[in-house]
C-alpha positions in Angstrom: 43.1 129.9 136.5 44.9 132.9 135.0 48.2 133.9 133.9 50.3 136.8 135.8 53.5 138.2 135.3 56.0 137.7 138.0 58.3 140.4 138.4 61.7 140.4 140.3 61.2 140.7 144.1 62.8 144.5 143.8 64.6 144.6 147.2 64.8 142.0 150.5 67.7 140.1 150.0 68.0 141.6 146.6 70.1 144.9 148.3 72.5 141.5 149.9 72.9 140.7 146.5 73.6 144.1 145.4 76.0 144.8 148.3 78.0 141.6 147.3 78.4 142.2 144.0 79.7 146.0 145.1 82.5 144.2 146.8 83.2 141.7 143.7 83.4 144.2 141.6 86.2 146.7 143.7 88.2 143.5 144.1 88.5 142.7 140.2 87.4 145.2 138.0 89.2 148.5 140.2 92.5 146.1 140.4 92.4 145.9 137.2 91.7 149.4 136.9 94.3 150.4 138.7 97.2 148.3 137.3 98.9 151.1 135.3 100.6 151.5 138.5 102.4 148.8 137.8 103.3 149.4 134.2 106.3 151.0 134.6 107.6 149.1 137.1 107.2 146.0 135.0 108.8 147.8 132.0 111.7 149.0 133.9 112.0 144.9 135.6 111.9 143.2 132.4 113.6 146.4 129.3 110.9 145.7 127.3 109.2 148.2 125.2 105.7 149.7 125.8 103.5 147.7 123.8 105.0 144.5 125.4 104.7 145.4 128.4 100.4 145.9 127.3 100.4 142.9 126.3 99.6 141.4 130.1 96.7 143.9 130.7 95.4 143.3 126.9 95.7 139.4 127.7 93.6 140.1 130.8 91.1 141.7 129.2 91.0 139.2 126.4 90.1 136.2 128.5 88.1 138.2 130.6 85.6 138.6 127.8 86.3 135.0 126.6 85.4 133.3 129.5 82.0 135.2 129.9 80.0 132.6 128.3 81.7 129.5 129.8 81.0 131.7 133.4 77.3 132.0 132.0 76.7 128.6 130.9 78.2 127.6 134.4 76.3 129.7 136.0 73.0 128.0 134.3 73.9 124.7 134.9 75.1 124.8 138.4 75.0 128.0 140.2 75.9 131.5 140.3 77.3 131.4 143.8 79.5 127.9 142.9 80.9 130.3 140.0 81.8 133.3 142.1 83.3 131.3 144.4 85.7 129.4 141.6 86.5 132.6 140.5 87.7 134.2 143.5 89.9 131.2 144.1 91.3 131.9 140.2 91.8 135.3 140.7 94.3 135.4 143.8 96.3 132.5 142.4 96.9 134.4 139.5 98.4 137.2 141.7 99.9 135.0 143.6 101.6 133.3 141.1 102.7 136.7 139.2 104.4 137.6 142.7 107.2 135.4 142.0 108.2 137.0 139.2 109.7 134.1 136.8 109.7 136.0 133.7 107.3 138.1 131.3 105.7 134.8 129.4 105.2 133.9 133.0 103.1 137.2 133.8 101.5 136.6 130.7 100.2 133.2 131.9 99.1 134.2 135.6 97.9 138.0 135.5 96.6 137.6 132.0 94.9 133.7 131.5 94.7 132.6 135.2 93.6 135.8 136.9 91.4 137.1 133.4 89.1 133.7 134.2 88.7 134.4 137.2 87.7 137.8 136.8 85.2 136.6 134.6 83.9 133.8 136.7 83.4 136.6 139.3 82.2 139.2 137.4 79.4 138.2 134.9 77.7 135.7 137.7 77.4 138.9 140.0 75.9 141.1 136.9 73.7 138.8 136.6 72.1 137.7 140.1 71.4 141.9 140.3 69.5 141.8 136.8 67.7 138.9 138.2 66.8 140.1 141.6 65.6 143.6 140.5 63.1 145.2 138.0 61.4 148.6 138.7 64.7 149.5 140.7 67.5 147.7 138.2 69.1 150.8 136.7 69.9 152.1 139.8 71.0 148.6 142.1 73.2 148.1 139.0 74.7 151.9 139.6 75.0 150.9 143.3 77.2 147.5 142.2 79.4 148.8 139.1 80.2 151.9 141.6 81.9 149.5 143.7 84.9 149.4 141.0 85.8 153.2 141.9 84.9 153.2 145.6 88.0 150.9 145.7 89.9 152.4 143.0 89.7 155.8 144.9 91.2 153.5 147.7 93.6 151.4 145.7 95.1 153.8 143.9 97.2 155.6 146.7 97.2 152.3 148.9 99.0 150.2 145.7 101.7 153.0 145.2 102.3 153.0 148.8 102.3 148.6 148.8 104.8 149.2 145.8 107.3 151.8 147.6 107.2 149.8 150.7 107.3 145.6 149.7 108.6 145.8 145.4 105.6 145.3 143.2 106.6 141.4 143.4 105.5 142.1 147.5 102.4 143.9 146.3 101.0 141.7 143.8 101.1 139.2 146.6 98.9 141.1 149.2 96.3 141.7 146.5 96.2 138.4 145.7 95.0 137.5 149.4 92.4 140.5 149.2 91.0 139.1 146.5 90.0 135.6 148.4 87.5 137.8 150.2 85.6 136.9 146.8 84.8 133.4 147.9 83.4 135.2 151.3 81.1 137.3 148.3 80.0 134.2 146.7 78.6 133.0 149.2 76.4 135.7 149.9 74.7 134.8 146.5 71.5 132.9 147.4 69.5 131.8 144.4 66.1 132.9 144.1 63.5 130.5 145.1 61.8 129.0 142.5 57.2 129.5 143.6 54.9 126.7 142.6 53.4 127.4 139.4 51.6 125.4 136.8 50.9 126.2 133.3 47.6 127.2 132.3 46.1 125.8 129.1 43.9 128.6 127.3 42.6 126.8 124.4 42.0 123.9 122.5 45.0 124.5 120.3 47.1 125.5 122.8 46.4 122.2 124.8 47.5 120.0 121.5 50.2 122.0 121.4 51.5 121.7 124.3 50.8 117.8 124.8 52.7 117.6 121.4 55.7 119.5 123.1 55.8 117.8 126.2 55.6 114.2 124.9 59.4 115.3 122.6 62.4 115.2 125.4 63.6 118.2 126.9 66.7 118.8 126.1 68.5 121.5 128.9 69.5 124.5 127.3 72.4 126.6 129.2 73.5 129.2 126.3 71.1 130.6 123.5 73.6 130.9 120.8 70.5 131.9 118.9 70.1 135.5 120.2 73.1 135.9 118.1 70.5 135.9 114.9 69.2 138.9 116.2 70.6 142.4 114.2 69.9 144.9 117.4 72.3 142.8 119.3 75.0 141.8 116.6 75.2 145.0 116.3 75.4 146.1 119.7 78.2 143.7 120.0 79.8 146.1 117.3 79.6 148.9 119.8 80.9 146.5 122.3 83.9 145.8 120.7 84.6 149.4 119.5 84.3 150.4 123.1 86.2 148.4 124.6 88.9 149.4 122.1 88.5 152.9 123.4 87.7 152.0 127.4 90.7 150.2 128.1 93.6 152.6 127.1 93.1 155.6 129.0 93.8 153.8 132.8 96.5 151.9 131.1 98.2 155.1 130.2 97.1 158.0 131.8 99.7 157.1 134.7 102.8 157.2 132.0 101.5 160.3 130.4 101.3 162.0 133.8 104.9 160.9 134.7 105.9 162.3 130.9 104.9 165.5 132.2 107.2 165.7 134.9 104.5 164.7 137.7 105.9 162.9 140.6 104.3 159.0 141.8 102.1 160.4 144.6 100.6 163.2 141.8 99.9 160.7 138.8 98.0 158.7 142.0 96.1 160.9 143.0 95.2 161.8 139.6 93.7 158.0 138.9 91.7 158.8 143.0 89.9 161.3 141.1 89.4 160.0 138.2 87.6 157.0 140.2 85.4 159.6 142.8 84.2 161.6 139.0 83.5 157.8 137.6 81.4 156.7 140.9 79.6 160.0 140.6 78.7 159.1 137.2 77.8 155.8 138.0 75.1 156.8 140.6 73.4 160.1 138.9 73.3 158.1 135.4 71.6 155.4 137.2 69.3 157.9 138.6 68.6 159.3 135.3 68.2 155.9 133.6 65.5 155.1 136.8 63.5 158.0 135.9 63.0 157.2 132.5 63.4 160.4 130.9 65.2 159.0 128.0 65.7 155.2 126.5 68.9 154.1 128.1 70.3 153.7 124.2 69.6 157.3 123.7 71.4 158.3 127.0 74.2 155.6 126.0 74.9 157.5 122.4 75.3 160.9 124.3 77.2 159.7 127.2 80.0 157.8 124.4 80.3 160.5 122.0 80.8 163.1 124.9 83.4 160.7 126.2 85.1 160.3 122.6 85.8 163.9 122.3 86.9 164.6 126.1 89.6 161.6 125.0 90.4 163.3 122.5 91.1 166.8 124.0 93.0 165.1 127.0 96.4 165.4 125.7 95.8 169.3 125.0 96.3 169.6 128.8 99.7 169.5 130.1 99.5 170.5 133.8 98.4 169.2 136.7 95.4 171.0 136.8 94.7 170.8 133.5 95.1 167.2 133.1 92.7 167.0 136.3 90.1 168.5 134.6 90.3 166.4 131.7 90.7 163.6 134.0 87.0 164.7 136.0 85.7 164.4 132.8 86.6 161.5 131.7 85.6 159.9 135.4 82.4 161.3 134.9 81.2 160.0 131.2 82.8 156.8 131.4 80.6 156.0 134.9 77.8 157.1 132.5 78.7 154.1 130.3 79.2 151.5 132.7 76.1 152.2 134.3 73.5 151.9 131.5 75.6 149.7 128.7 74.9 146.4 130.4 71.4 146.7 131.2 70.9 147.9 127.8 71.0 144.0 127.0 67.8 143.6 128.8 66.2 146.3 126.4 67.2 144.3 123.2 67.0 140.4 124.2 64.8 140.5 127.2 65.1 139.4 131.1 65.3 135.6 130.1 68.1 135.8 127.5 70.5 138.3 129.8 72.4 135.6 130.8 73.3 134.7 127.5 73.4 137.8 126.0 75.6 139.7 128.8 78.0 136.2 127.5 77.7 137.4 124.0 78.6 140.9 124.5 81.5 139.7 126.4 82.5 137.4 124.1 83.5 139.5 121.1 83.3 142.5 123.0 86.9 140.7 124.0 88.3 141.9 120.1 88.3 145.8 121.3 89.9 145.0 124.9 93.1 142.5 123.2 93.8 144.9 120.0 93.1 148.6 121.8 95.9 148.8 124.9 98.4 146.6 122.5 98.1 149.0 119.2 98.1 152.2 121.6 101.3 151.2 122.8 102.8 150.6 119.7 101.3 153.8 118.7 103.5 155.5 121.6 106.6 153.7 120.4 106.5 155.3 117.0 105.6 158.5 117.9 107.1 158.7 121.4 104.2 160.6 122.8 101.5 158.9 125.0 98.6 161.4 123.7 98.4 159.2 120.3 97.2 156.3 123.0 94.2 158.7 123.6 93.5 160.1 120.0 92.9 156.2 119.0 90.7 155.9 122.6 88.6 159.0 121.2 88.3 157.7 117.7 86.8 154.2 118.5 84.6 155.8 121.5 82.5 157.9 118.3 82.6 155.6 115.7 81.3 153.2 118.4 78.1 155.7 119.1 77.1 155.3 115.6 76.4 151.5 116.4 74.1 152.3 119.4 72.0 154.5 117.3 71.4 151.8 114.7 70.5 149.6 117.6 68.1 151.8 119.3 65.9 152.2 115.9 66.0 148.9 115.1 64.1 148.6 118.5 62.0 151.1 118.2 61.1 150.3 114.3 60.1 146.8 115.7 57.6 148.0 118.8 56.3 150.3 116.3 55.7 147.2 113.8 54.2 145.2 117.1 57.1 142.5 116.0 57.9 140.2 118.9 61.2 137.8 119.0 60.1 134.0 120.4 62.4 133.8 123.2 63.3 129.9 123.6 61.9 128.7 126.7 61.8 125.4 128.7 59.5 123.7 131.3 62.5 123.0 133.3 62.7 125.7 136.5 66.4 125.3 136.6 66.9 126.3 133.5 64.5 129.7 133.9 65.9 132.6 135.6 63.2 133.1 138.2 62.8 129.1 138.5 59.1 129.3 136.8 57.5 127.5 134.3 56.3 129.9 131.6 53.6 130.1 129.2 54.8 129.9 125.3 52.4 132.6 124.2 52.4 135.2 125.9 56.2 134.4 127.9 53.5 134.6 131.5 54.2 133.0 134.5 50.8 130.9 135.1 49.6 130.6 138.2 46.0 129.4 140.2 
């Protein structure tokens, strides 16, 4: 008998996987995306003020991020495809419901608290089955699946305005709410690996006391490791997180205001958010080819990518025409792909293949402080000043201060290998409970086999 590592199978029905989770993630993270269409057009409805208005994309956001643990610990006790499934049944009530326009409170209650869980119910579940079904070939099968978001923002963007001209945004918000069922027909797709016989080997004479002593205390299931939390490379990570998500968050909620401020007609600002979505995919894709090749840590190529993104934010208001702001706007696209595609599998770098589940809850969690405070403060920003371009001076500011946090995090790492330190990870005989449904050794973290 000997212990093996088992690795992700790295393809098969993995690239399934991958091509569902493409889909779930162009039916809630683009909407979402794309909703500064609809800013104005809510403002106008209701005469509220700017940062009022924010407040239904900021609530989104806010229990989008909220809900990622309960969607993780879900996802652990019963299954990643029940999860998806819930959520895409969450998700296009809550457009549904904000299509019959009741009042702002109201809009606040089915875009922002219905629709944010089940974002997050579809979202993290699909994150995760990729990280689980891939190793050698993650960075990029991840690139392939967050590119999905601007595949269908490139589409969304012109095919909303046009859904708003022609049926109110009341009639709009309705048809995207029965696009987004097609996330049930996504969950499904979602096998579960299966879980190979194993048994675990018993090295030594120690290790066999040991383990008898452990086995004969009950097992007590464990869904969420709260624990990981005790680690400083991911607390402060999660700093980053939040910061970021300060910073990621205004720009699509504005840029479509700031365009219109120019003088730009509806079609133009459109177009300008198409772009912006074919520069992010294309950052999505050659970051993830980057990250594959290994020529850097993916928290070294993180700090460049966010303080290049800071600065570009904060030049974006310099331009004020059209082909100016498209620039900009290219840039932008491109950096911020760069982000997305390396900033969640970062987690597995700091807490490990086993604790991603938790951990990609986590960094959801209070990642959720940036996403409520950043579009609400920009707005208010805008109503003292009456300028959009302070909305992107804050989006700069957090974006750098954020990159300072990722350099902590990637010496603490490194400091620690260099040490030869190792963090326990808190493991359980049960399969269920184990992300690729094997028992594994307490040492050496092994999958034993004959």
């Amino acid at each position: 008998m000997k212990c093996v590592k088992a690795d992700p199978p790295d393809g098969g029905y993995g690239w399934v996987v991958v091509t569902s989770a493409f889909l779930v993630m162009g039916l809630t993270a683009a909407v979402l995306k794309t909703f500064g269409l609809f800013f104005l057009e809510i403002q106008n409805h209701f005469g509220v003020l700017t940062s009022t208005t924010s407040w239904i994309t900021s609530t989104t956001i806010a229990i989008f991020h909220l809900a990622a643990p309960v969607a993780s610990a879900l996802s652990v006790r019963f299954s990643h495809r029940a999860v998806i499934m819930i959520g895409g049944l969450l998700t296009a009530s809550g457009m549904v419901l904000a299509s019959l326009d009741l009042s702002l409170p109201w809009m606040y209650l089915s875009i922002g608290i219905v629709q944010g869980t089940g974002i997050a119910f579809s979202w993290i579940p699909a994150n995760s089955m990729v990280s689980h079904y891939f190793h050698r070939w993650r960075p990029i099968a991840y690139a392939i699946t967050s590119s999905g978001e601007c595949v269908f923002a490139i589409m969304f963007s012109p095919f909303f305005q046009w859904l708003i001209n022609t049926y109110t945004w009341q009639g709009a918000l309705l048809i995207i709410g029965g696009l987004q069922l097609n996330l049930c027909v996504c969950g499904a797709l979602m096998r579960p690996l299966k879980a190979p016989v194993q048994i675990q080997v018993l090295q030594t004479k120690d290790y066999l006391e040991a383990s008898q002593a452990n086995l004969a205390v009950p097992k007590r299931r464990v869904i969420f490791q709260w624990s990981l939390l005790g680690r400083p490379e991911l607390s402060l990570y999660i700093v980053y997180a939040a910061l970021a998500a300060a910073g990621f968050f205004i720009p699509p909620l504005f840029l479509v205001p700031f365009t219109y401020s120019l003088g730009m007609e509806q079609f133009w600002a459109a177009s300008v958010l198409s772009v912006l979505a074919l520069a992010d995919l294309a950052g999505r894709l050659i970051c993830g080819i980057m990250a594959n090749m290994r020529l850097l840590r993916n928290l070294q190529l993180l700090t460049m990518v966010v303080t290049l993104l800071g600065v570009v934010l904060l030049l974006l208001p310099v331009g004020q025409s059209y082909s100016a702001l498209l620039v900009f706007s290219l840039l932008y696209g491109f950096l911020f792909g760069c982000v997305v595609a390396i900033h969640i599998t970062s987690i597995v770098d700091i807490v490990g293949l086993e604790g991603f589940d938790s951990g990609l809850g986590l960094f959801m969690l209070f990642r959720s402080t940036g996403g409520f405070i950043g579009p609400p403060t920009a707005g208010w920003l805008v109503d003292q000043t009456d300028n959009y371009g302070s909305a992107f001076y804050l989006s700069g500011l957090c974006l750098l201060s954020s990159g300072v946090f990722v350099v902590l995090v990637d010496r603490i790492i490194q400091r620690n290998k260099d040490a030869g330190q190792r963090y326990p990870l808190q493991v359980t005989s049960d399969p269920e409970i184990q992300p690729n449904g094997g028992k594994q050794d307490l040492v050496n973290n092994k999958e034993c086999r004959l």
